[in-house]
Each structure stands twice: as C-alpha cells, then as structure tokens.
N, C-alpha and C positions, 0 to 999 in steps of 0.2 A: 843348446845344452843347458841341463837347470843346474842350480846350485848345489852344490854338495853339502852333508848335514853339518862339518864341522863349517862352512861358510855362512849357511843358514844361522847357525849359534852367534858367529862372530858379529852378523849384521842384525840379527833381535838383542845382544847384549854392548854393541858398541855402545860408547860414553860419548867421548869427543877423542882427538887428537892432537895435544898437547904439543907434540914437537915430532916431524917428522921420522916416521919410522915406528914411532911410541903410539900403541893400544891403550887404551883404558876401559876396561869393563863396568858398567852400572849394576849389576850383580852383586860385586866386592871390591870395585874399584883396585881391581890386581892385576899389575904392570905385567903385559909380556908381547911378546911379540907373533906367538902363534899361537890360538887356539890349541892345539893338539898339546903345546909343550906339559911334561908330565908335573915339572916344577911349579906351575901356575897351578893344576890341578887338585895335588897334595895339598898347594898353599890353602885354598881356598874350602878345602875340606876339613882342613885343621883349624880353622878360625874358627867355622859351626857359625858363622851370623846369622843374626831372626831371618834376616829372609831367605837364607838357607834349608830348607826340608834338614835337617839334620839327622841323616841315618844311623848313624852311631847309638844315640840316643834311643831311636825306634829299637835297632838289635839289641840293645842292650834289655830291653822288659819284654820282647816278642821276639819268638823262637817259632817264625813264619814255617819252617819243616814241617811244624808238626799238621799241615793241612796235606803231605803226602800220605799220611796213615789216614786222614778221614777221607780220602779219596781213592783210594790204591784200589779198591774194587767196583770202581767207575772205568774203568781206563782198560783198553786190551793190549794183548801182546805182539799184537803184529801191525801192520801200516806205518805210517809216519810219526818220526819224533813231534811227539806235542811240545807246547808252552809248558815249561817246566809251573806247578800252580803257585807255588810260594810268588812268583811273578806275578801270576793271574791274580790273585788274592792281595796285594800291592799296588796294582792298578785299577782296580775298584777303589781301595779305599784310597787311592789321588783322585778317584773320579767324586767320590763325599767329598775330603777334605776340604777340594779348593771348588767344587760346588763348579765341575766341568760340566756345560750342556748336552752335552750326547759324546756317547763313545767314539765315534769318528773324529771328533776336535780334540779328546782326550791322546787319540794315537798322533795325531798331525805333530799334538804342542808337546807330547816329549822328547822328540829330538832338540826341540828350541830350550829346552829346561836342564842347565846340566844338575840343580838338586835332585830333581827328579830321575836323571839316570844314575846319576851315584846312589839314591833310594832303591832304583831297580837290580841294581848291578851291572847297569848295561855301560861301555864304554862309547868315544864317540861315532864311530863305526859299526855300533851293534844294529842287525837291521829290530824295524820296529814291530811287531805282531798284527796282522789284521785286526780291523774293530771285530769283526764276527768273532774271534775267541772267545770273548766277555761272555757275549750273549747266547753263546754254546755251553761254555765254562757254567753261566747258571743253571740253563735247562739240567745237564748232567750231572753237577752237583745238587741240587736241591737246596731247598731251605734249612736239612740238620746239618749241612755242611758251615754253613752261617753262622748258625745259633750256637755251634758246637767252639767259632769262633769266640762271639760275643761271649760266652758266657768262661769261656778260659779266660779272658782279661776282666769281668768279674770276678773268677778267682784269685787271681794277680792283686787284682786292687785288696779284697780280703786279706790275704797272705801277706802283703805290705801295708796293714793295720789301716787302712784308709775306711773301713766299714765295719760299723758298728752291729747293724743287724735287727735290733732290737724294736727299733720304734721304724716303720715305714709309713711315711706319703705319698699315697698314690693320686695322677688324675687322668684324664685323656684329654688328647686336643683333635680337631679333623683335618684332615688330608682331602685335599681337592685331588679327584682321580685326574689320571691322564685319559679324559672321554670328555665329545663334547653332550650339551644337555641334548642337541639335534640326533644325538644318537638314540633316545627313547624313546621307546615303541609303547603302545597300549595294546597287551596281549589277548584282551578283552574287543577289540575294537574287528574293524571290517579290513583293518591291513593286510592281516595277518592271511587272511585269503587271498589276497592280491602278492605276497611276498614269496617269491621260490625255495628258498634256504629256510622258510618259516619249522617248520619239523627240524633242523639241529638248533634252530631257538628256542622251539621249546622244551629241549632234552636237556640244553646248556639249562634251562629256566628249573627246571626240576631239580638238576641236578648243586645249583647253588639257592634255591629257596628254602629248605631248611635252617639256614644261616643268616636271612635278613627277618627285623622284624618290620612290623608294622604292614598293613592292605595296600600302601600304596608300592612296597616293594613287592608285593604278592602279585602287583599287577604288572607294573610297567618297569621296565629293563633296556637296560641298556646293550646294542648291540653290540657293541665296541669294548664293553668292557663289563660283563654280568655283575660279577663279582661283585662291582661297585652299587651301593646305595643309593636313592635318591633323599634326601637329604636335610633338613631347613635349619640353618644356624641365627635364633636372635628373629629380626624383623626383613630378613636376607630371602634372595631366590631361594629356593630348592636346585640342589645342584647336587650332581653325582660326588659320593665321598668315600673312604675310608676314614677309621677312625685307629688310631694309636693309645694303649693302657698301658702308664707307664709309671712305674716303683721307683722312688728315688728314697736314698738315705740320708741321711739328713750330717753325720759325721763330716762328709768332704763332697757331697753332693752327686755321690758313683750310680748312675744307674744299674740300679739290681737286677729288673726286671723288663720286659718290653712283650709286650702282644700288639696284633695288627687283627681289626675286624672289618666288617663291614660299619659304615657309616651308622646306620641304623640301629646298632647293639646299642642296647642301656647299659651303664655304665655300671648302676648297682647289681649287672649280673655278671662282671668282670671283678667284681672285689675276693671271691676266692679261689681263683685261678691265678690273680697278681700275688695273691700273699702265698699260696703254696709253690707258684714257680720263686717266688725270691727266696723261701726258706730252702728249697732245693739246692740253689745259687749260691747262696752265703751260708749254707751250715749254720744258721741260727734261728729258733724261733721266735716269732714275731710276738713281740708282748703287746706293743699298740701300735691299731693303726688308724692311721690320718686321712680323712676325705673332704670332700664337700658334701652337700646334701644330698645328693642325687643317689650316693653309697648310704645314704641311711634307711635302709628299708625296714621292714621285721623280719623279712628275711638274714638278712646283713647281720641285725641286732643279736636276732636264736642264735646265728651260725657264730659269731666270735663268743657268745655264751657257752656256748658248748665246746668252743676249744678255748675256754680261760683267755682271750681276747681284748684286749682295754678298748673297747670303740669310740674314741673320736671322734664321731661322726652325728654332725649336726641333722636334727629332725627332719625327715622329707614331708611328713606331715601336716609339721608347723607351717616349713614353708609354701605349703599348699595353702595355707588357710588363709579365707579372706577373699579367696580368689573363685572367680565362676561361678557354679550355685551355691559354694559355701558362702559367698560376700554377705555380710549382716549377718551370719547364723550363728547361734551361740555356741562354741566350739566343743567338746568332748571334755573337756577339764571342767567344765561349767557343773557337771552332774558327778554327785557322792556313790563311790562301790560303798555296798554295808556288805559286808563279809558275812557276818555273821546271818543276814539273811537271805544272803545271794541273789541282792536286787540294787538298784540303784536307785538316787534319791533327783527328781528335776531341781533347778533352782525355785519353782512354783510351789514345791513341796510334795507334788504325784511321785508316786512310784510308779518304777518300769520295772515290768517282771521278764521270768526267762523265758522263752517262747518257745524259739528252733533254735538247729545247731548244726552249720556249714561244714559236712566232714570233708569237703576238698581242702578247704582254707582255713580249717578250725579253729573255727569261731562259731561263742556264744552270741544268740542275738537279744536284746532286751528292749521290750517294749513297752509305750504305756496303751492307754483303751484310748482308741480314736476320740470317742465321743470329750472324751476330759479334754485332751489337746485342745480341740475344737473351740470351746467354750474358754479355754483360759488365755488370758489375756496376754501374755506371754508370747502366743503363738507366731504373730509373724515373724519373732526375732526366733522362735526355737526349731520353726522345720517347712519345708515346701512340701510334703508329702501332706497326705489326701487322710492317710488310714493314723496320723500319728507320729512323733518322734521317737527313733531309736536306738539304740548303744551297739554297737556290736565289741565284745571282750574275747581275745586271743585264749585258750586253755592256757598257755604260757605268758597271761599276761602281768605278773608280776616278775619274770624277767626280763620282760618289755621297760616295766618302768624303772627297775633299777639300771639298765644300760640306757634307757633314754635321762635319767638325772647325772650318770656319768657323760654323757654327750652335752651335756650343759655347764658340765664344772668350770672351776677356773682355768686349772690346767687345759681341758679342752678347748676353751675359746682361744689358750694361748698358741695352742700347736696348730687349730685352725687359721690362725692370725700368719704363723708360720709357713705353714703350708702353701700362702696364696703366693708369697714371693719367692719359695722354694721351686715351684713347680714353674711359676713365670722363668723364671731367671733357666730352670732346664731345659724348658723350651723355647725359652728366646735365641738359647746357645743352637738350639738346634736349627733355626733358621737361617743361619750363615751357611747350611750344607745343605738347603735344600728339601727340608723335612714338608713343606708347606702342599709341595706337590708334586707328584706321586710321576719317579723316573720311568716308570714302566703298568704295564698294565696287567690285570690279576693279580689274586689275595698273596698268592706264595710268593711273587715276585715283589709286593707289597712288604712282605713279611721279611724277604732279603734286605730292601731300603732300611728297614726300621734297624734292623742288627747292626748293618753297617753304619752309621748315624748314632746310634749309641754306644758301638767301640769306639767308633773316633773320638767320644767326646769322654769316655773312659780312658783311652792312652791317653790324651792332654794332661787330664788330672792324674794319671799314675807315673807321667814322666814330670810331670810339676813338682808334687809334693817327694816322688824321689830326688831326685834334685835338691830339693830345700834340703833332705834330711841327710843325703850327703854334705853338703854343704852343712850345716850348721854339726856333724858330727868331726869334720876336717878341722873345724875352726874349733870343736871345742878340745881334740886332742893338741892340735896348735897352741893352744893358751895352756893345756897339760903341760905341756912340756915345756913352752917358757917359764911358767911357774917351777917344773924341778929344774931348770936352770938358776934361775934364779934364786933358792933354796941350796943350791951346791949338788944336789942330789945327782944331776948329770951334766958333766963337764965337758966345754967346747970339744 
C-alpha cells in the first residue's frame, strides 16, 4: 500500500527529530506534530517566508477570474466538470516560475509543495489534475488567451506607475527549438521520393514558408517541428531556432512588449510591430527608440521620420563597412552631393552624374564614365566594378541623413550604451525560467512560452516595487504621526 499525500509531504519536508514525538519541518522549521494539524498550516502561511510561494501577495495584484470571461466560449455545457482555469492558468505559471521540466513532474511535485497548494487552493487531500489538462487547456485556449493575460499585468504595471512609456529598448535573443537538427530533410533532395507522409510535408512546408526567410529555409525543414528555422548564431552550428522581440522600459525594467518568430526573421523587420504593440500596451506614444544595428535600416530610419520618432539606432551601414567587397573601398561619405547641380563630386575631383532611377527601392543612381575611373589613380581604392564607380542617393535622402546624425549624437551613444545591459539584465532574468529553449514545439505554442516568461517576470517587479511603496508609505504616515504627537497635535 503506498503512501498517502499528507505522508508523502511529511517525509519530502522532515528536518530532524529533536526529541521524541517532536517534527520539525525544513520548509519553516514549524513545530507540530501532524502534518494535517490546521494550526501548523495557518502558522506557516502567516509568516509568508522567501521560500514560501506567497499567495497573498500574488492575489492581491492578480484577479486570476478574469481568465473565465476569456475562455467561457471555449467550454460546453454538457460532459464533465473541468479544472476550474484560474487553476489551469496557476499551474503553468508554477510550471515557468520554478522552471519545472515537463508537465508530469509538475503534477507529481505539487502534492510534496504545500506553497504550491496554498497557491493553488488545493488543501492536503485535494486530488491533483492529470498532466494532459495543460496541454488540452492550451490547444483550446489559444495563444489570445495568454496574451490577453500578459498584457493585463502590463496594464497593472502602467496603472501602478512603474512605466514610463516614452523611450523604448528593444532586442531579440534566440530560442533553441525543441527539434533535433537529425530532423531536417532537403525537400530538394531524392528523400522526398522515398518518404510516405512526404505530401503532408510538403503542405506543412507551404503552409509555414511565407514566414521564414532566407533559401536555406525555403529548402530544408524540419520534420518535427516546421515552424522552427534553421539557423546560424556567431561562428556556431546551424541549429533549428526560434527567435523572441522584446520591448523593455527602461523606468523599472516592465516588459511592454514580446513577439515570438521564426529564427530566421530580421530583426530590423520586427521594429514596427514592437513599437506599435507596446504603444497599444501602455497608452503612450513612443518618442524614442533604442536598438542596435541590425534596427538601423532606411527603412527603420523613413518609418520613425514619418511618425516623429527619435531613432536611436546605430548605422547598419556603417557597420557593414570595411567588410567583404567593401574592405579598402572608399566609403560613400568620401564623395561631395552639389545640390545645386544634382551631381556628386569623387575625392579625384570627377563628377558622377544622374543616370537611372530604381522605382522598387527609390533610388537615384550616380555615376561617373568608366573610362575616367579607369585611368585615375585612385581606382583600386574607389571601386571593383568594371564599368566605373557609383552613388546610389534615396529620393528621401536628406532624411536619411538627419536621423542618421541623430543615431550618432551624444545622447544616442548614451541609451545605446544603456541599452546593452538593459536588455542583458532582461534576459538573463529570463533564463532562470527556461526562456533558452523552447517547452513545446510550434510557433503558437512558442508564442504561449514567451507570454508566460514575461508575466512572470512582470509580477516579480509589480509585487516588488508594490511592496516598497507600501512599505515606505506606512513608514512615512508612521513618522506623521509621531511628529503630531510630538507637536501636541494628537494626544496618547
């Protein structure tokens, strides 16, 4: 016969045995003599110790009910009582929090955790829910069920002044899918003849290749987990990945915002999706925002010019330069605009005139006559081309260069300087939950992770700096009113 769950609790939480008769819990070191006793219970919920989950605390900024209204029309009216979801939604985020390995060991270790059943409501006799809930509970909610979470305790943080709004830092980090690499097939290749299920491969492959870039995900996919990218970080394998875009505020470090892509998305095509979901988020428009290079495109540049945008965002250009055939070449700053004659001047002293004009990518092109190039000495350092060296100039390219001399100022090297330990620091938090790789497999399931992982790390900071501000408001009506005592004003 096995043990029963209050026995289970009592033999993962014994201490030692001081004197017979006498328990002692490693939990809270709280004297009693039965687990069940209600007195030991209470005691132990009223202390709220760090190593306590303290549910108090959580109720008190999160009003878990309100995931019956975004669900109520998921759920029918006849069959079996379900898991009440305020539950289901509790045991996900114990499964982030403490960075449980799979749902099964999540259900096993909450009867052994009484923080955890006082977080759930369960007492010590409540039976425990199947693992299969979770992973029903997500199929049938969906990812707005999530988001719809995440972004209420973004509101929370807002409404308890912890976000500012105004200035956002964005970056992405990647996510190692849950797929191994032996899972990718060349859809190109002689397998694909040999393999039976090959035709829902390639419907899955259709139907998630508008969403990856680059030829090598055009080609090769993974079987186990489409969705996912294939990949190259640095001087590293290629490895199936997702990628995470993520707005932090910079006030008290709240994430505003979060999207999940495939590994392969550029990052500079995620900067006006991140700014217009945080201004959604936080009811305020974004004055500046903060990147690295990668966000600095001309597109990036146009797009925050046309919405009165301060870009922070260091040159992708620049940083290009120097590099592959540009190495030795003289770079675009090297040659004089004359406005007035709508030509440019070489450092040699040739002119480049207007030629054509790229209407996909609009741009002017400027050239000089091959034959000068040729002969002037200058040459190896000003161009690899055959026919001559050329300019190409944006129709908008003087507010190219006014948001590129704002990408250079002071203040932007200072919020880029900022920026790099803001974003480290928010995702290093993240790694304690599990952020690095990826609980489940597909983007939507992806997209679930990512919400849950940045609530979590949103209540910390909203039950923290609550706290502080209780706290330092207690103390300061405290010292009020010793002061009118001590003034006569109010009498013992």
């Amino acid at each position: 016969m096995g043990k029963t769950i209050a026995e289970k609790i009592f033999a993962a939480h014994l201490r030692d045995e001081p004197f017979p008769g006498a328990k002692v819990l490693s939990l809270d070191r709280v004297l009693c003599h039965e687990i069940t006793t209600p007195v030991a219970i209470a005691d132990l919920e009223a202390r709220g110790k760090d190593r306590v989950f303290d549910r108090t605390k959580i109720k008190a900024v999160i009003d878990f009910d309100f995931i019956y209204r975004e669900v109520q029309d998921r759920y029918g009216y006849n069959g079996n009582v379900s898991v009440p979801p305020p539950e289901i939604l509790k045991m996900l985020l114990l499964l982030v929090l403490y960075n449980v390995r799979s749902e099964r060991e999540l259900m096993e270790t909450i009867p052994l955790r009484l923080d955890w059943l006082w977080f759930l409501g369960f007492d010590l006799e409540s039976e425990i829910p199947n693992h299969s809930v979770l992973s029903k509970a997500r199929v049938r909610w969906g990812v707005e069920a999530f988001k719809g979470f995440f972004e209420r305790i973004v509101g929370q943080c807002v409404a308890a002044g912890l976000v500012d709004g105004r200035k956002l830092f964005i970056d992405s980090s990647l996510i190692e899918a849950n797929a191994s690499n032996n899972s990718v097939v060349d859809t190109q290749g002689l397998e694909k003849y040999l393999q039976r299920g090959y035709r829902e491969l390639e419907q899955r492959l259709e139907e998630v290749g508008g969403e990856k870039n680059g030829a090598a995900n055009k080609r090769f996919i993974s079987t186990t987990d489409p969705d996912a990218a294939v990949t190259r970080h640095g001087e590293g394998k290629s490895k199936l990945r997702y990628k995470t875009h993520r707005g932090v505020d910079k006030k008290e470090e709240v994430i505003t915002t979060t999207q999940v892509t495939a590994g392969s998305v550029d990052d500079g095509e995620m900067l006006e999706a991140v700014v217009e979901t945080h201004e959604r988020n936080t009811g305020e428009e974004v004055a500046v925002v903060v990147g690295d290079s990668k966000y600095g495109t001309k597109e990036n540049y146009l797009w925050c010019a046309e919405r009165e945008i301060t870009a922070h965002l260091p040159n992708l250009e620049e940083t290009q330069r120097g590099s592959g055939r540009q190495e030795g070449i003289l770079p675009r700053e090297a040659f004089v605009y004359a406005p007035e004659h709508d030509h440019y001047i070489c450092p040699a002293g040739q002119i480049l005139k207007k030629r054509s004009y790229n209407n996909e990518r609009q741009y002017y092109e400027y050239k000089a006559s091959g034959k000068v190039c040729a002969g002037c000495e200058l040459h190896p350092r000003c161009t690899r081309a055959k026919d001559g060296r050329s300019i190409k100039r944006h129709v908008r390219q003087d507010e190219l260069d006014r948001m590129r001399a704002i990408a250079n100022s002071v203040a932007a090297k200072r919020d880029i300087k900022t920026r790099q330990h803001l974003s480290e620091r928010s995702f290093a938090r993240s790694t304690r939950y599990g952020y690095k790789r990826a609980r489940w497999r597909g983007l939507w399931r992806m997209q679930i992770q990512d919400f849950l992982i940045a609530a979590v790390q949103n209540i910390q900071i909203l039950i923290q700096k609550t706290d502080r501000r209780i706290t330092g408001m207690a103390k300061a009506v405290a010292e009020g009113i010793k002061a009118m005592r001590t003034a006569g004003i109010i009498l013992e």
